[in-house]
Backbone as a ProteinNet text record, in pm:
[ID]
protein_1_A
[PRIMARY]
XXXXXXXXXXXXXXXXXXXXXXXXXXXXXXXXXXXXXXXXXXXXXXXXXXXXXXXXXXXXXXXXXXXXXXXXXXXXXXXXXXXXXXXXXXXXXXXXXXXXXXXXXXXXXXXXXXXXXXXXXXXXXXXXXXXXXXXXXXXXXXXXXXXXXXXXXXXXXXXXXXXXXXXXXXXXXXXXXXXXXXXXXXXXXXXXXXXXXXXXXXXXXXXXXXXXXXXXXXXXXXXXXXXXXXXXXXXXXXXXXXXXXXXXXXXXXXXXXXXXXXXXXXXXXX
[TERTIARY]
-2227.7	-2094.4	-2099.2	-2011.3	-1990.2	-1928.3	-1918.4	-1838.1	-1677.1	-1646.7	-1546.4	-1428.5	-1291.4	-1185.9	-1193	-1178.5	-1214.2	-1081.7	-1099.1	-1008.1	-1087.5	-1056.1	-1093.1	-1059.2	-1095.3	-1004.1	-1055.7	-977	-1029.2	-1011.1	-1094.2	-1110.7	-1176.1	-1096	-1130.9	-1140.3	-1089.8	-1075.8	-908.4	-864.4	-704.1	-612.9	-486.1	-411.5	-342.1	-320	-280	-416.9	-545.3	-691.5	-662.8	-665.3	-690.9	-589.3	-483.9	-311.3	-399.4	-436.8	-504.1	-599.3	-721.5	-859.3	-729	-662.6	-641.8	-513.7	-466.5	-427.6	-488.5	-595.8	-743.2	-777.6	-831.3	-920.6	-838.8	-663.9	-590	-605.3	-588.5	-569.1	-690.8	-760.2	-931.4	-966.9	-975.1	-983.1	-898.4	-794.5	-675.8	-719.4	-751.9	-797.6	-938.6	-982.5	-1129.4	-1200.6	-1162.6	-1251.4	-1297.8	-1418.8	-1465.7	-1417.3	-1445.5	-1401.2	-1510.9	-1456.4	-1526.4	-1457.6	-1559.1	-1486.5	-1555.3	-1494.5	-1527.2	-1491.2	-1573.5	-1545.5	-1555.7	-1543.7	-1571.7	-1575.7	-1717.7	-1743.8	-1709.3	-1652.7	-1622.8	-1670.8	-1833.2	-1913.2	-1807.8	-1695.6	-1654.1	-1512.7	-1542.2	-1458.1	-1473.6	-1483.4	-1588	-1734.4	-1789.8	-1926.3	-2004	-2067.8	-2133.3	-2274.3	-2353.5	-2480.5	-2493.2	-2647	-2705.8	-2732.3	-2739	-2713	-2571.4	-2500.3	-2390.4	-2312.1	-2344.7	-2355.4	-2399.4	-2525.5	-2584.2	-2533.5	-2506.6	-2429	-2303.1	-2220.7	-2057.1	-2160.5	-2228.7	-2262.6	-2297	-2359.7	-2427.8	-2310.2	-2197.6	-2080.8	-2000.5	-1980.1	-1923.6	-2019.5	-2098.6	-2219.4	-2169.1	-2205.9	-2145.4	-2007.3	-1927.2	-1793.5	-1763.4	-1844.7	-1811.2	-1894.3	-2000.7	-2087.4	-1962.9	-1932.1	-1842.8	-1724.5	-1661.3	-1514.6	-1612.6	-1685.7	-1740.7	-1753.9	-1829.2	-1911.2	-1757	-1679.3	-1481.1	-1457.6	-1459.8	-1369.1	-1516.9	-1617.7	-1715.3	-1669.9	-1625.8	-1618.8	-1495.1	-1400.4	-1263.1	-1264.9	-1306.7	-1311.1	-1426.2	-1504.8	-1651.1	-1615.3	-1773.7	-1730.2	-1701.1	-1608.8	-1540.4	-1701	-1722	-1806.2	-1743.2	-1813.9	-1772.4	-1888	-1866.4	-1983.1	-1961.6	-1990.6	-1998.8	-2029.8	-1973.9	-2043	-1938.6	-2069.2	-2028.4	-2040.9	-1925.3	-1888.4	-1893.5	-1922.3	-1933.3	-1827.8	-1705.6	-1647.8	-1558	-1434.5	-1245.2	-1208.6	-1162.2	-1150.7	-1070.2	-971.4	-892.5	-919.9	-980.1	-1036.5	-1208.9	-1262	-1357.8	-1356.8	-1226.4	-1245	-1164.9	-1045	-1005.2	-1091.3	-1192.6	-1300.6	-1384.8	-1418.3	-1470.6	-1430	-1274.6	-1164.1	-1178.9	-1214	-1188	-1062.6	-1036	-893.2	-813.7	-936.8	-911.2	-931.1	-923.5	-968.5	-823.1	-808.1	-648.5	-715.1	-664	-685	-581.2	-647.6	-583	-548.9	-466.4	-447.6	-326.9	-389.5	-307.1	-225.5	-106.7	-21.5	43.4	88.8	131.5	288	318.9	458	547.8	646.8	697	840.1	921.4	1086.9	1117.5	1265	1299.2	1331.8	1216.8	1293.3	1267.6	1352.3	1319.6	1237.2	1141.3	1060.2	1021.7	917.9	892.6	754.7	680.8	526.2	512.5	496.8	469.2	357.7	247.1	123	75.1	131	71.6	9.4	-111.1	-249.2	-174.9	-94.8	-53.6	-31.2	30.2	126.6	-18.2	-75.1	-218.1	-281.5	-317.3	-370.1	-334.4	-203.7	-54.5	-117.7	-126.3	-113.5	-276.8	-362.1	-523.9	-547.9	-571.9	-608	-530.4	-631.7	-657.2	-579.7	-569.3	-563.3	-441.1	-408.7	-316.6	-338.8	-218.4	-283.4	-198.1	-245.9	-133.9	-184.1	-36.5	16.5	74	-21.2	1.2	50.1	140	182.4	151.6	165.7	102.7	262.4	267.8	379.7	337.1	420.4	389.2	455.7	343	350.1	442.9	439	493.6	610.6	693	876.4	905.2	827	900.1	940.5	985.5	1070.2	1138.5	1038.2	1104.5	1008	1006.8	910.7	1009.3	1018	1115.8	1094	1141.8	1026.5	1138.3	1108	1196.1	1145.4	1272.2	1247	1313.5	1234.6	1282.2	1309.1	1199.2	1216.8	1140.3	1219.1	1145.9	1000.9	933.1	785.8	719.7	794.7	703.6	756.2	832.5	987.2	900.8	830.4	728.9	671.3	545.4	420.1	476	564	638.1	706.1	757.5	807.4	704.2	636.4	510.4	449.2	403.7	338.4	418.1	512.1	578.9	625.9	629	665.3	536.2	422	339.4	307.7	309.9	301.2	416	531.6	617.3	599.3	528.9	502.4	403.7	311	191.9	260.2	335.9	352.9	476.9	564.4	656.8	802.2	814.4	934.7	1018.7	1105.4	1225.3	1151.3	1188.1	1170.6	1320.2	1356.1	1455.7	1416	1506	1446.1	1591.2	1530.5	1665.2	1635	1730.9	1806.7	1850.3	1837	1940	1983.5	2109	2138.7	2263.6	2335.7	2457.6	2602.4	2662.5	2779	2840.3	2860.4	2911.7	2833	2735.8	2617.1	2623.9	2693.7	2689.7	2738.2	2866.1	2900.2	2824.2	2759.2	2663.3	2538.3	2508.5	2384.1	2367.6	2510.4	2557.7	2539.1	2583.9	2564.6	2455.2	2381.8	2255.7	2151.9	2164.9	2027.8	1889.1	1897.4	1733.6	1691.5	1742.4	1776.8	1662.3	1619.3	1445.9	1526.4	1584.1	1605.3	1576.9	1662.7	1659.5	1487.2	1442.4	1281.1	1240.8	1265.8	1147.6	1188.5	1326.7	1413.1	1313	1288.1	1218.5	1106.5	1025.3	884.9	880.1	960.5	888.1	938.9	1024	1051.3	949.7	867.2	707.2	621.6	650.1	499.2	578.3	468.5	515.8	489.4	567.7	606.9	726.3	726.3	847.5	964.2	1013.6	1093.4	1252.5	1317	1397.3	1391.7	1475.1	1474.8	1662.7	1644.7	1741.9	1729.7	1855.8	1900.3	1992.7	1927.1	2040.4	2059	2180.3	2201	2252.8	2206.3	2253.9	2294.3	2429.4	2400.4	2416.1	2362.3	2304.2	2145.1	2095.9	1977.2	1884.9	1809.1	1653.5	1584.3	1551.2	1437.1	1551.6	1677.2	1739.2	1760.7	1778.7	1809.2	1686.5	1606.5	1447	1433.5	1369.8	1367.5	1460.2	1610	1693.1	1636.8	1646	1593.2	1494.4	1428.8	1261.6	1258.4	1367.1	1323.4	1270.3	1300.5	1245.4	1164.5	1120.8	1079.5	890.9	843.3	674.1	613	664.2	618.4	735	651.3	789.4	665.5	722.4	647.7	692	654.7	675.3	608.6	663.9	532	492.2	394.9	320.4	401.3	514.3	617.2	582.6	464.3	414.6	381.4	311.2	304.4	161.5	78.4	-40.1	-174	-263.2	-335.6	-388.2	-307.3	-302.1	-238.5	-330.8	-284	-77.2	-76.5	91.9	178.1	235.2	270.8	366.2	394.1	436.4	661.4	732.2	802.4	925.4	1018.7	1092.3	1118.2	1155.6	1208	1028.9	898.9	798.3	768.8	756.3	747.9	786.1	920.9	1047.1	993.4	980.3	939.2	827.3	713	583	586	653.2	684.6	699.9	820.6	911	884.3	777.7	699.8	770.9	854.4	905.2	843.6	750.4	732	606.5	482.3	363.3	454.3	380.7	466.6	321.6	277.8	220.8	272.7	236.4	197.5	138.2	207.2	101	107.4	1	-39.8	-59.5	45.4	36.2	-85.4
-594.5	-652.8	-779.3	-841	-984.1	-987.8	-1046.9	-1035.4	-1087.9	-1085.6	-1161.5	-1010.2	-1028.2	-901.9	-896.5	-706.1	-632.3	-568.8	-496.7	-398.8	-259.8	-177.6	-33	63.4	132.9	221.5	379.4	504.3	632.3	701.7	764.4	808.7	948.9	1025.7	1169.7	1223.8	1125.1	1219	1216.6	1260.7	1290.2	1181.2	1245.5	1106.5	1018.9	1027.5	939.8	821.6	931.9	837.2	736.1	780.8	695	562.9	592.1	500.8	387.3	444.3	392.7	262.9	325.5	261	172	166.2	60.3	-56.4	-0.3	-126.1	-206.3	-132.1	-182.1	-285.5	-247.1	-325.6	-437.1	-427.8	-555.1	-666.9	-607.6	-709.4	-788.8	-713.6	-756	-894.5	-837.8	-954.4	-1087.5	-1075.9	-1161.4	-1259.1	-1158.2	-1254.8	-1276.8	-1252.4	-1304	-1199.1	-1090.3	-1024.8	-892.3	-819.5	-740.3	-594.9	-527.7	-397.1	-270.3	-214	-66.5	96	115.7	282.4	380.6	438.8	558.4	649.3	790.8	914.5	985.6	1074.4	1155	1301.9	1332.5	1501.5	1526.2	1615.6	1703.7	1837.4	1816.3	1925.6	2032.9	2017.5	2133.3	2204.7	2125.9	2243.4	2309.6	2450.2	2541.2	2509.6	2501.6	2432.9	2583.1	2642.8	2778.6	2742.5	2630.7	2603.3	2494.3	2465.9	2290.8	2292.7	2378.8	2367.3	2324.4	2442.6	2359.7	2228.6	2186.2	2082.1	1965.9	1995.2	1929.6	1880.8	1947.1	1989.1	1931.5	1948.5	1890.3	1697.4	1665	1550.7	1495.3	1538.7	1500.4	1484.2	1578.4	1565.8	1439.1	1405	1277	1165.3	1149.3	1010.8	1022.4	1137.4	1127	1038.8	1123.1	1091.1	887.4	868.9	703.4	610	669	545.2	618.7	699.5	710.8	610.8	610.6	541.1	400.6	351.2	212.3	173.5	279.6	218.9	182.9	243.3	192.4	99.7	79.6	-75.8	-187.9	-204.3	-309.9	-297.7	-240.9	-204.8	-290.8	-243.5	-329.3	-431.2	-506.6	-601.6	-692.4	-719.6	-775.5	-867.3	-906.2	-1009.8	-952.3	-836.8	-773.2	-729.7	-786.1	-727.8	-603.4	-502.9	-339.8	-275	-219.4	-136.9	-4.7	128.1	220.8	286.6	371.2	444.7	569.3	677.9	827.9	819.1	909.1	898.7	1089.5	1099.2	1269.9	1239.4	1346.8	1329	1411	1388.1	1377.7	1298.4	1281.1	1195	1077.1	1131.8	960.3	892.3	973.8	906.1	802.1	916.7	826.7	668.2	681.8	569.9	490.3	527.4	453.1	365.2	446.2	336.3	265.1	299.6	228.9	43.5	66.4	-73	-154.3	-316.2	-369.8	-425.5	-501.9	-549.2	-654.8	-693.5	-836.1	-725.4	-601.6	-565.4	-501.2	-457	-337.7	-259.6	-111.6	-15.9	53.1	111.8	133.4	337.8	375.7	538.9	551.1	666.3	752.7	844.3	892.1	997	1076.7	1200.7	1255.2	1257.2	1200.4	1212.3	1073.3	1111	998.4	1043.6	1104.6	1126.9	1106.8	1100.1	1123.7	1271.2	1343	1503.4	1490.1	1422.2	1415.1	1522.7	1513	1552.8	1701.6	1706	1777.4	1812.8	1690.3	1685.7	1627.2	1745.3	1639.7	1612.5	1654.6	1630.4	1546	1454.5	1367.3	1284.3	1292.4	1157.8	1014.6	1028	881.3	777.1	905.9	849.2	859.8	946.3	942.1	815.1	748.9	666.6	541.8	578.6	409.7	445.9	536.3	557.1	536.4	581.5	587.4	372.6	396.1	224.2	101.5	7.6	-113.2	-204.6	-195	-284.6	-300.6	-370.1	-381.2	-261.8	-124.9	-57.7	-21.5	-1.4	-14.3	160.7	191	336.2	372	391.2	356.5	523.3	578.5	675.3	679.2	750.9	794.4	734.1	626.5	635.4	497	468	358.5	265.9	143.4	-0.9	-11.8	6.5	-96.1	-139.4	-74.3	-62.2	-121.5	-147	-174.8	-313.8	-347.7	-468	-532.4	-600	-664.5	-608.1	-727.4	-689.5	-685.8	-563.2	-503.4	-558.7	-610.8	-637.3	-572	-516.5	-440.8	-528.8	-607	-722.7	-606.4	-603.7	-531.3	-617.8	-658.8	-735.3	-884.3	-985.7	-1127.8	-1142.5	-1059.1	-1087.2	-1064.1	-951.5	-965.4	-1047.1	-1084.7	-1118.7	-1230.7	-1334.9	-1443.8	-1421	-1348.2	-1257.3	-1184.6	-1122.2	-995.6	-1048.5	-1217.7	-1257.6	-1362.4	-1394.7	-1468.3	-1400.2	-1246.4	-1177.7	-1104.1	-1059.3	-1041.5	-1114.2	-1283.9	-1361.5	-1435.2	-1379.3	-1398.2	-1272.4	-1170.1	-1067.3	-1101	-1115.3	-1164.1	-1263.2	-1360	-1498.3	-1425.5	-1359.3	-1363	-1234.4	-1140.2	-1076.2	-1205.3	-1220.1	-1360	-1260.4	-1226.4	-1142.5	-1254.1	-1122.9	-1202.4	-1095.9	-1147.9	-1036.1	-1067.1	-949.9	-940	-878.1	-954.3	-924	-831.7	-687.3	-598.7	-639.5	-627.3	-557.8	-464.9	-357.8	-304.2	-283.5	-309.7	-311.4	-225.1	-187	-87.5	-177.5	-129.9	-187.2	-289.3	-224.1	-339.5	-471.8	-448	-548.8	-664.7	-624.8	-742.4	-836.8	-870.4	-980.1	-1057.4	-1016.7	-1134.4	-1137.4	-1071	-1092	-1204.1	-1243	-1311.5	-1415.9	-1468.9	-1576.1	-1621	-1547.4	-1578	-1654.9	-1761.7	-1846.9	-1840.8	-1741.6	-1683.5	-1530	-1444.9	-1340.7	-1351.7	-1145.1	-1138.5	-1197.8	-1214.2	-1201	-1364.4	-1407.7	-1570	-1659.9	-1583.1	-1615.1	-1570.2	-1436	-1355.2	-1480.1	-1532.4	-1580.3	-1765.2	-1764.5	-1928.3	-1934.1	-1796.1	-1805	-1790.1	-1682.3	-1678.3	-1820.6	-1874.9	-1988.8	-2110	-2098.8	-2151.1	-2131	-2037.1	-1981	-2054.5	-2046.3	-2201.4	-2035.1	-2073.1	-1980.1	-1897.5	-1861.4	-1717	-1788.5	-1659.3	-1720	-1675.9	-1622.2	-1588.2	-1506.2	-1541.3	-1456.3	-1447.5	-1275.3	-1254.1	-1201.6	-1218.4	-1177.3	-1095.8	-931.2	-842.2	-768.2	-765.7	-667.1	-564.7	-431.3	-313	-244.6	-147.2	-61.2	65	87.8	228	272.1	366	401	300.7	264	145.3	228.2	347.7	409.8	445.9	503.3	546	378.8	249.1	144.8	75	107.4	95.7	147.4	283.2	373.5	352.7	327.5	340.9	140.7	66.6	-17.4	-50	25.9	0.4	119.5	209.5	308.8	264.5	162.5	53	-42.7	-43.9	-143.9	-201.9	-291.8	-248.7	-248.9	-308	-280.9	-299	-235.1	-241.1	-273.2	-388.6	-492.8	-392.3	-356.8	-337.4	-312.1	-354.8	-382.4	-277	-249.8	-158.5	3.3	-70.7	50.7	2.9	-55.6	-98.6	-270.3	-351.1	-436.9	-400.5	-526.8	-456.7	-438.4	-436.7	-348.4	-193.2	-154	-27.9	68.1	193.3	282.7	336.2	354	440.9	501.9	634.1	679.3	611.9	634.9	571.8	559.2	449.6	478.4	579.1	567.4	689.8	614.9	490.9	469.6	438.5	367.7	420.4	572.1	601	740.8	809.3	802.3	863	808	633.4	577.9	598.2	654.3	674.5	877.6	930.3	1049.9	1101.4	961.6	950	869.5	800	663.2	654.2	565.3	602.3	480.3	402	260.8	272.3	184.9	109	66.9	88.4	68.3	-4.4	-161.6	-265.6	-256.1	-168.9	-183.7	-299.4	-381.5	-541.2	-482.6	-530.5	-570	-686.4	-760.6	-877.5	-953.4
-112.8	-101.8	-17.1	-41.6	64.6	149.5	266.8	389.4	387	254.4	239.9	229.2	248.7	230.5	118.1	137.4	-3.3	-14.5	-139.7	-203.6	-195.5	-68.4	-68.5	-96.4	-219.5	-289.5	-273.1	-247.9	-238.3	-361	-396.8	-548.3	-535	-608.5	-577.6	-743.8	-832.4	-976.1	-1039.5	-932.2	-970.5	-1032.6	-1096.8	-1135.4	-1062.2	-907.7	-818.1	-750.5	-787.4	-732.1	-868.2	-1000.7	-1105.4	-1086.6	-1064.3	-1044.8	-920.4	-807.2	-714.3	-767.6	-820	-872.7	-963.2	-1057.6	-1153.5	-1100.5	-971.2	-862.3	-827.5	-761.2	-670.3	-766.8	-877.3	-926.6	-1030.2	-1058.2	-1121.8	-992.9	-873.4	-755.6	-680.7	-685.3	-645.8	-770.4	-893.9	-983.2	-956.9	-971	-892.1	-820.6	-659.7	-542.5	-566.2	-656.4	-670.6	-557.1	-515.3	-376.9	-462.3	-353.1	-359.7	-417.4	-499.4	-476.3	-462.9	-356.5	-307.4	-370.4	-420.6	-410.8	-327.5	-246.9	-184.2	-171.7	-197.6	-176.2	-60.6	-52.2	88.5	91.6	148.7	124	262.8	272.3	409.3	432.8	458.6	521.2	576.1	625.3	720.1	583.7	446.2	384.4	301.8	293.2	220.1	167.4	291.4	258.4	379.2	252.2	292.7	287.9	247.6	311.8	254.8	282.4	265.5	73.2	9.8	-103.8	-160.8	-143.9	-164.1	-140.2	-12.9	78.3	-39	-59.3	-218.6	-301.5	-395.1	-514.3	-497.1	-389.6	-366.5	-388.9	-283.7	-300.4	-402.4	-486.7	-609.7	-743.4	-719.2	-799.8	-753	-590.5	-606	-589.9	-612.8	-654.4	-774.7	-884.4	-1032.5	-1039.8	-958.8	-973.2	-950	-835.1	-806.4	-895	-950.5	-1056.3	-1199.4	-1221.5	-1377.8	-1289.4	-1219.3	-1210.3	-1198.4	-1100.3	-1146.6	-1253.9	-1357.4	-1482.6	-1576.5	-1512.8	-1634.4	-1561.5	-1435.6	-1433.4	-1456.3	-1442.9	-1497.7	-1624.1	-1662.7	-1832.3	-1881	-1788.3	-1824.7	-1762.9	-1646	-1587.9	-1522	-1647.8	-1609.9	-1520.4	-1472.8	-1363.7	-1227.6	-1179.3	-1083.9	-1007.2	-911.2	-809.5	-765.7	-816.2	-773.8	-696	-612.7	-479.1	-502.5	-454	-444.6	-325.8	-218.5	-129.7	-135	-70	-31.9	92	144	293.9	331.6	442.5	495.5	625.9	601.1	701.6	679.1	811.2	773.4	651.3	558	447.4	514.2	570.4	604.8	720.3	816.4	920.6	878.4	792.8	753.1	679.3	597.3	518.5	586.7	692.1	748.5	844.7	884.5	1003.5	895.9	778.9	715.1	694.9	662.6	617.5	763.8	708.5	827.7	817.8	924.5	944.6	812.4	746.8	668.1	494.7	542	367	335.5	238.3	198.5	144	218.4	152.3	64.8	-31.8	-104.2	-192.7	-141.4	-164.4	-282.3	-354.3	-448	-363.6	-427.8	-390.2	-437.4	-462.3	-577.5	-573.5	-462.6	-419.3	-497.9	-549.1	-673.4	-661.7	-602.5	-566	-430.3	-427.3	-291.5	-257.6	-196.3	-151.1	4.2	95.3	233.8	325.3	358.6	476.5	389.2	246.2	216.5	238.7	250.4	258.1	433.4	513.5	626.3	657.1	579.9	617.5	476.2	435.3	332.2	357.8	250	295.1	307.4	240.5	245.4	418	449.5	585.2	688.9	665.7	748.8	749.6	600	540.1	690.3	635.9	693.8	855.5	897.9	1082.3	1102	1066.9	1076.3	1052.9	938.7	917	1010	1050.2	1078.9	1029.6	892.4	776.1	687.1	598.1	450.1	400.7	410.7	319	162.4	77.1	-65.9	-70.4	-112.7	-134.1	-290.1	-372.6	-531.7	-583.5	-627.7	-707.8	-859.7	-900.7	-1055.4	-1130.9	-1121.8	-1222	-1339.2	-1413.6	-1543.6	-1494.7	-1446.1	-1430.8	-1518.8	-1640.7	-1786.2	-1782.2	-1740.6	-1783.1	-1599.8	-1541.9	-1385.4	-1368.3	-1284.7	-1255.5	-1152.6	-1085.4	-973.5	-824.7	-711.3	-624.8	-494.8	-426.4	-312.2	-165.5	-77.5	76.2	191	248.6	381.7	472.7	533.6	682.5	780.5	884.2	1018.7	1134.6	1150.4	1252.9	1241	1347.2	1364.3	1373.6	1432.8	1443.7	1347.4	1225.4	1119	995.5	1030.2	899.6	804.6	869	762	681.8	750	673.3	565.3	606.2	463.6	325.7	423.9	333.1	191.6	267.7	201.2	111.3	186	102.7	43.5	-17	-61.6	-196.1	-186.4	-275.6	-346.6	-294.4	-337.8	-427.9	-433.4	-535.6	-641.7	-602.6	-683.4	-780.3	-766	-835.7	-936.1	-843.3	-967.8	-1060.2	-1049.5	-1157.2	-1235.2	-1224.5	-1273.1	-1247.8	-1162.8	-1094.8	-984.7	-996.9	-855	-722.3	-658.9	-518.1	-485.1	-393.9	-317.7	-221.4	-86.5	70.8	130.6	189.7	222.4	358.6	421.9	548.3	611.5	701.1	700	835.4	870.2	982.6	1025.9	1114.7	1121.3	1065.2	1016.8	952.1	1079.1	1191.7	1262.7	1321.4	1272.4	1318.3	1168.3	1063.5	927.6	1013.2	1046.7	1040.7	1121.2	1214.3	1300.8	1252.2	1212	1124.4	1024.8	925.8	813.8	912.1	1008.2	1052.9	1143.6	1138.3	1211.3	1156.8	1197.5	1109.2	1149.1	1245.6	1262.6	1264	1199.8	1182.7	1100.2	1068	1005.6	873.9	826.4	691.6	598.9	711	694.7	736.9	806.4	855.6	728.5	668.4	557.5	429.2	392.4	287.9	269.6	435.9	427	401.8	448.8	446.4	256.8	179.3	89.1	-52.9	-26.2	-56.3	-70.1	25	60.6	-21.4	-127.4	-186.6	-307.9	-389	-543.4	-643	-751.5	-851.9	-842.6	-733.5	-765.9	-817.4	-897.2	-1040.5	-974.1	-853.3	-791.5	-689	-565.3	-430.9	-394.9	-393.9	-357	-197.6	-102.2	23.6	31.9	103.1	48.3	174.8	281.7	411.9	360.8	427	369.4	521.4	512.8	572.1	574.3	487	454.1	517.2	535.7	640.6	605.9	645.6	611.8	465.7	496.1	459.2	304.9	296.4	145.2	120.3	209	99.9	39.5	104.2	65.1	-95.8	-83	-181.2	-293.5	-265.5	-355.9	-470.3	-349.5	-447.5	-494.7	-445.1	-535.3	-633.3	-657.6	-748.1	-920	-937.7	-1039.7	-1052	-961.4	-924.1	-934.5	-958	-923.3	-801.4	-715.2	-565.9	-469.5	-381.2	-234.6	-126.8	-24.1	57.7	168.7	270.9	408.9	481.2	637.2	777.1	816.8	881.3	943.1	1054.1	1082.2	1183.3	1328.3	1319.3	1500.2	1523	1624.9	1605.4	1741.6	1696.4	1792.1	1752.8	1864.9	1752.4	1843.5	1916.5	1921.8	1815.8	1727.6	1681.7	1768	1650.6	1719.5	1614.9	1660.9	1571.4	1464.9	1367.2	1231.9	1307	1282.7	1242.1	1128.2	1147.3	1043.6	917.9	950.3	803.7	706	800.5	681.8	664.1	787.9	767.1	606.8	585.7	459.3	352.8	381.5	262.2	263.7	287.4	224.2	163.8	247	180	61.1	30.7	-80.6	-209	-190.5	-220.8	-406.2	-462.6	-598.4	-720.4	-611.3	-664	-579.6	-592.3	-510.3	-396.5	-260.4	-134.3	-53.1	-18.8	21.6	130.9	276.6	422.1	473.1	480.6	536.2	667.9	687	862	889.7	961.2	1007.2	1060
[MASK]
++++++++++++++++++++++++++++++++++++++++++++++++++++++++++++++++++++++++++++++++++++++++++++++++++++++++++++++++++++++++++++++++++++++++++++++++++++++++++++++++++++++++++++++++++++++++++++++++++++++++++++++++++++++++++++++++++++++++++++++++++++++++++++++++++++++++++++++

């Protein structure tokens, strides 16, 4: 591989790994960057000796040269790598990702049923990693429409908005930038000309292509006006929950929205 940021994708077989791998590898082509797949055996789960130990290994080597040998297949050209990892699965691949790569996880979670999964890889994924991480669900690209970005706050409000209108352009979508703030907080917000919204609204204005940007304050919770508008949507843009680079626990409204995930949900890290 090259030292340049990659696209790190976890691949286990399933139809949220597959949804995963065929993100990974539309976007990697794209940016012209690297893509990795990695698996991960975890010696400590039902692993009754060094044979078996074996055998689990030898099934995912199979498993990462068959998912390589389909995307070289569909996307020549695509510098694709391969490694097997022994570990925690998300801690491993999370130390794997450096700061400049996106990782990238399947999830099986595709509704809103609040706080049903509290131990989902996803949100592990979002709190463990360094990095950009993309949170891809098993659902059909085909029929979706339109690219979502949640502005929270000023320090991240640019970045979200850039990157944000930069996914937007290259699919040939509108993005729209939410808000959400408490009902009595609209009216000063509306007039705030430095408010996240108006920072996220200038930054993505900056990027050449996007075909429309809408500005939308809500106040309804962050995390249901999130969800509710990306339920159509092909991606939903939002920041990390922390700022830093100390680990910390996840905010609520990603928290919900990665739970709930109804669309691809793009964790930038500033």
């Amino acid at each position: 591989m090259t030292g340049t940021a990659r696209y790190v994708v976890a691949v286990d077989g399933s139809a949220p790994s597959e949804a995963a791998l065929a993100w990974a590898a539309r976007h990697a082509r794209r940016d012209g960057a690297p893509l990795l797949l990695v698996h991960v055996v975890d010696p400590e789960q039902n692993m009754s000796g060094l044979e078996e130990l074996d055998a689990v290994e030898s099934a995912g080597e199979g498993l990462l040269r068959e998912a390589a040998a389909r995307v070289r297949t569909a996307r020549p050209g695509l510098e694709v790598a391969t490694e097997l990892l022994s570990g925690v699965p998300v801690w491993s691949v999370a130390d794997l990702a450096t700061g400049e790569d996106t990782l990238v996880v399947g999830t099986g979670k595709t509704g809103y049923v609040s706080g049903r999964m509290l131990g989902s890889r996803s949100v592990q994924f979002a709190l463990a990693a360094r990095c950009t991480v993309a949170v891809v669900p098993a659902v059909d690209p085909r029929f979706r429409e339109g690219v979502v970005a949640g502005i929270d706050r000023v320090e991240t409000a640019a970045e979200l908005g850039r990157r944000a209108a930069r996914e937007a352009a290259d699919r040939g979508m509108r993005l729209t930038l939410i808000h959400a703030v408490p009902s009595e907080a609209v009216h000063a917000a509306r007039g705030d000309a430095e408010s996240p919204l108006v920072i996220a609204a200038d930054a993505a204005r900056g990027i050449e292509g996007v075909l429309e940007i809408r500005s939308r304050l809500s106040t309804r919770p962050p995390a249901e006006a999130l969800l509710d508008a990306s339920r159509g949507a092909a991606l939903l843009v939002v920041g990390p929950g922390w700022i830093g680079d100390v680990r910390s626990p996840l905010g609520t409204t990603l928290h919900a929205v990665l739970l709930n995930a109804n669309a691809p949900v793009l964790v930038v890290r500033p």
